[in-house]
C-alpha positions as CSV (number, residue, x, y, z in Angstrom):
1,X,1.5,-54.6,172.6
2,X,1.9,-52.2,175.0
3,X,4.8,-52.3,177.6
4,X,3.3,-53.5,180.8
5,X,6.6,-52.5,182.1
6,X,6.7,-48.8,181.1
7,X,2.9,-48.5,182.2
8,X,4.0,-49.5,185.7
9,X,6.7,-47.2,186.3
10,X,4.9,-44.3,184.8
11,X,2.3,-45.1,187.0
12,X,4.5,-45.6,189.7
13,X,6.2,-42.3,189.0
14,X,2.9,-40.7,188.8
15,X,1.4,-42.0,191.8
16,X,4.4,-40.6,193.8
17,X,4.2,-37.2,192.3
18,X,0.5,-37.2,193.5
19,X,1.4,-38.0,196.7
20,X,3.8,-35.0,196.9
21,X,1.3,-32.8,195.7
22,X,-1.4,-34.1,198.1
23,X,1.0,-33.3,200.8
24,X,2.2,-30.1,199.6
25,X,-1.6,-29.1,199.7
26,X,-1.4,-30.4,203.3
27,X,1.7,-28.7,204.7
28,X,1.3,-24.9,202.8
29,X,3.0,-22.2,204.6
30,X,0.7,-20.3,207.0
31,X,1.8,-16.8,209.1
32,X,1.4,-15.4,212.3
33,X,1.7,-11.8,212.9
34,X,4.1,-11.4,216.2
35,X,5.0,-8.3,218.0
36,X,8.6,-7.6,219.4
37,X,9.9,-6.1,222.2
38,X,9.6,-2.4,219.7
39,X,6.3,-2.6,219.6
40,X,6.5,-3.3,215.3
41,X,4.7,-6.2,213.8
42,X,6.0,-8.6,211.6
43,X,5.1,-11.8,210.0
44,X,6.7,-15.4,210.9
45,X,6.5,-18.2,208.7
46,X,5.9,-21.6,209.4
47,X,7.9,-24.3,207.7
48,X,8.5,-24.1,203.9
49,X,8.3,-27.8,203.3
50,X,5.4,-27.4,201.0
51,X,7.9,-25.7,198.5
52,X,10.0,-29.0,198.0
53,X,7.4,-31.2,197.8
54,X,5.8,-29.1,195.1
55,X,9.3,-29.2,193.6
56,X,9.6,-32.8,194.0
57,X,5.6,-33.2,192.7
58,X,6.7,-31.5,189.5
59,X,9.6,-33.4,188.6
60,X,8.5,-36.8,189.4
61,X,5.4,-35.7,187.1
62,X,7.8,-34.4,184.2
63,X,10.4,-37.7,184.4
64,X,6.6,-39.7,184.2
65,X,5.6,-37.2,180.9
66,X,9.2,-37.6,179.5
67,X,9.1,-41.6,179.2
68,X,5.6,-41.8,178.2
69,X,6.5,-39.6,174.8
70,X,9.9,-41.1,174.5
71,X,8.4,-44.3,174.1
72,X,5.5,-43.0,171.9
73,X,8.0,-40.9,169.7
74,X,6.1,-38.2,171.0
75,X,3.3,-39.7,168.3
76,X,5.4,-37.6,165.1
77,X,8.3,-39.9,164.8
78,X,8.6,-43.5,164.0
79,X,6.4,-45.4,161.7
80,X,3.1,-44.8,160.7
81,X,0.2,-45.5,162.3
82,X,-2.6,-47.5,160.9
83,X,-5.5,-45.7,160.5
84,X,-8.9,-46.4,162.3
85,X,-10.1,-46.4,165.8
86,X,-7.0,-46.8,167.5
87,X,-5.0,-43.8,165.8
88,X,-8.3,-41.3,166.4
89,X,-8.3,-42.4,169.9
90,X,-4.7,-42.3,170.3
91,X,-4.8,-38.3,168.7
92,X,-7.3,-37.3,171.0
93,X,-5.7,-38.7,173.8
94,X,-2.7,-36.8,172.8
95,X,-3.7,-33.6,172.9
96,X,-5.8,-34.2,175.7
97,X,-2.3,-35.6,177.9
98,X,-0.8,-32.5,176.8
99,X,-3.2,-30.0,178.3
100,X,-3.6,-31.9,181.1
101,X,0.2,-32.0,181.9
102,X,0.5,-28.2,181.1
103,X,-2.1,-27.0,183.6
104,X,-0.3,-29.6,186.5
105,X,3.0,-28.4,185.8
106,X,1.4,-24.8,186.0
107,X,-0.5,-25.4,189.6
108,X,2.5,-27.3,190.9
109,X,5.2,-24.6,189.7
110,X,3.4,-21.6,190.7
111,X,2.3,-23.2,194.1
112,X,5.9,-23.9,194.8
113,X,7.3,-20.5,193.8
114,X,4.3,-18.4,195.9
115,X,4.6,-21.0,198.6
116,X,8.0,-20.0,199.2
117,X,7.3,-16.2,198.9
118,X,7.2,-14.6,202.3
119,X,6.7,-11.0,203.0
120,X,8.3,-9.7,206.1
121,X,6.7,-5.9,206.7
122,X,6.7,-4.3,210.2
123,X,4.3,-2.0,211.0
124,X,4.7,0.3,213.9
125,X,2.5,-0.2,216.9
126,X,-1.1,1.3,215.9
127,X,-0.8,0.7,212.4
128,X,-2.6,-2.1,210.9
129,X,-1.3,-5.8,210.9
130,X,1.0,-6.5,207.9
131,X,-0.2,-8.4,204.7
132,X,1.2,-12.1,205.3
133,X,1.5,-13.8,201.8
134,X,0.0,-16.8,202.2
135,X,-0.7,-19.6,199.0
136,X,-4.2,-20.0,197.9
137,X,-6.1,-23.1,199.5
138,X,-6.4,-25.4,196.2
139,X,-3.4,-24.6,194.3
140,X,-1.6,-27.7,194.9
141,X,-4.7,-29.4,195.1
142,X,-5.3,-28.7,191.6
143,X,-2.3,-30.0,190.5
144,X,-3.4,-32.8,192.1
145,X,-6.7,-33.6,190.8
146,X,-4.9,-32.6,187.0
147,X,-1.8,-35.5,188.0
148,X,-4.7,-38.0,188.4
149,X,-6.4,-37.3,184.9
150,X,-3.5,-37.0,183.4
151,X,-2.2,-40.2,184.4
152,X,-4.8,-42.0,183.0
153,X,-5.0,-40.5,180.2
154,X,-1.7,-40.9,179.4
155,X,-2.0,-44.6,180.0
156,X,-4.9,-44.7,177.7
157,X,-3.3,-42.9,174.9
158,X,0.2,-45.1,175.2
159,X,-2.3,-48.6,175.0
160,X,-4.2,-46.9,172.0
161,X,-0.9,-45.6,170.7
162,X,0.7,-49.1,170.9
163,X,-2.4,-50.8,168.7
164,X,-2.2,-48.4,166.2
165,X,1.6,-48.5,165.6
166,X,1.6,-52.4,165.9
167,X,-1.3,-53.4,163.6
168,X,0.2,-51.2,160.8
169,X,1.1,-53.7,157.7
170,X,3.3,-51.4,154.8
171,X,1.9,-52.3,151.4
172,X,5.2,-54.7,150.3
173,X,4.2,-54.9,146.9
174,X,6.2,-53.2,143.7
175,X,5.9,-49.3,143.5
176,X,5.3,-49.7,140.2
177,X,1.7,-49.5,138.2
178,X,1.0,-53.3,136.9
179,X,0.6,-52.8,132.6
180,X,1.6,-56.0,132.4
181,X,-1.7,-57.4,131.4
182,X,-2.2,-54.7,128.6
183,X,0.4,-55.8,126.4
């Protein structure tokens, strides 16, 4: 049976690193162009607290990734699986988890690392604004929405995982072939 225990705190884990990306989302970086007392434009950030929650988004996510396939053996170690529905399932799931995880890690890395890329030009009175960097409305966002599938299909694929591994019965008879009736 699955471990209600190891479902929770995955879940918990999970939970909290959508939370973080939610709020990343929330709190990007915007810029204002300001003029100084030279007459040059530059760019002023506001806070960078997206960046860490990104961060923080991405490595609650990865712990939550880590115990789900150290508990599943990372479904290529351990003892076999019987097969059926719950081993098809439990494939399919995997593979599915994995690209799921891959494009969150993606959003919530590259979010973080452009979120925490300011550009600084100053223009000379006249001249156009500068270009303020800014992150891409969505990004984290994405990340997001991809922490949410992912958690349940992770949850799915552990449960399915769990049958298969536990109905499995190795054949305990001899290894032998039986002539013993054609003597």
């Amino acid at each position: 049976m699955a471990s209600k225990l190891l479902l929770m705190t995955v879940f918990i884990l999970n939970v909290i690193a959508f939370g973080l990306a939610v709020a990343a989302e929330q709190r990007r970086s915007s810029a204002t162009v300001v003029q100084d007392t030279e007459l040059n434009n530059y760019c002023v950030y506001e806070s960078d607290i997206a960046t860490g929650y990104g961060v923080g988004a991405f490595l609650f996510f990865l712990v939550g990734q880590v115990i789900i396939m150290v508990a599943s053996r990372c479904f290529c170690c351990g003892k076999p699986l019987k097969p059926g529905g719950s081993r098809a399932w439990a494939v399919i799931l995997f593979i599915v988890c994995w690209v799921f995880f891959l494009i969150a890690e993606a959003c919530l890395l590259a979010g973080s690392v452009r979120n925490a890329y300011h550009t600084k030009y100053r223009t000379i009175f006249g001249q156009s604004p500068p270009d303020c960097q800014q992150l891409r409305k969505g990004v984290f966002g994405a990340g997001a929405a991809f922490i949410f599938l992912t958690t349940i299909v992770s949850e799915f694929y552990y449960v399915c995982y769990s049958r298969a591994r536990e109905s499995f019965q190795p054949y305990g008879g001899e290894a032998a072939v039986g002539l013993g009736t054609f003597k």
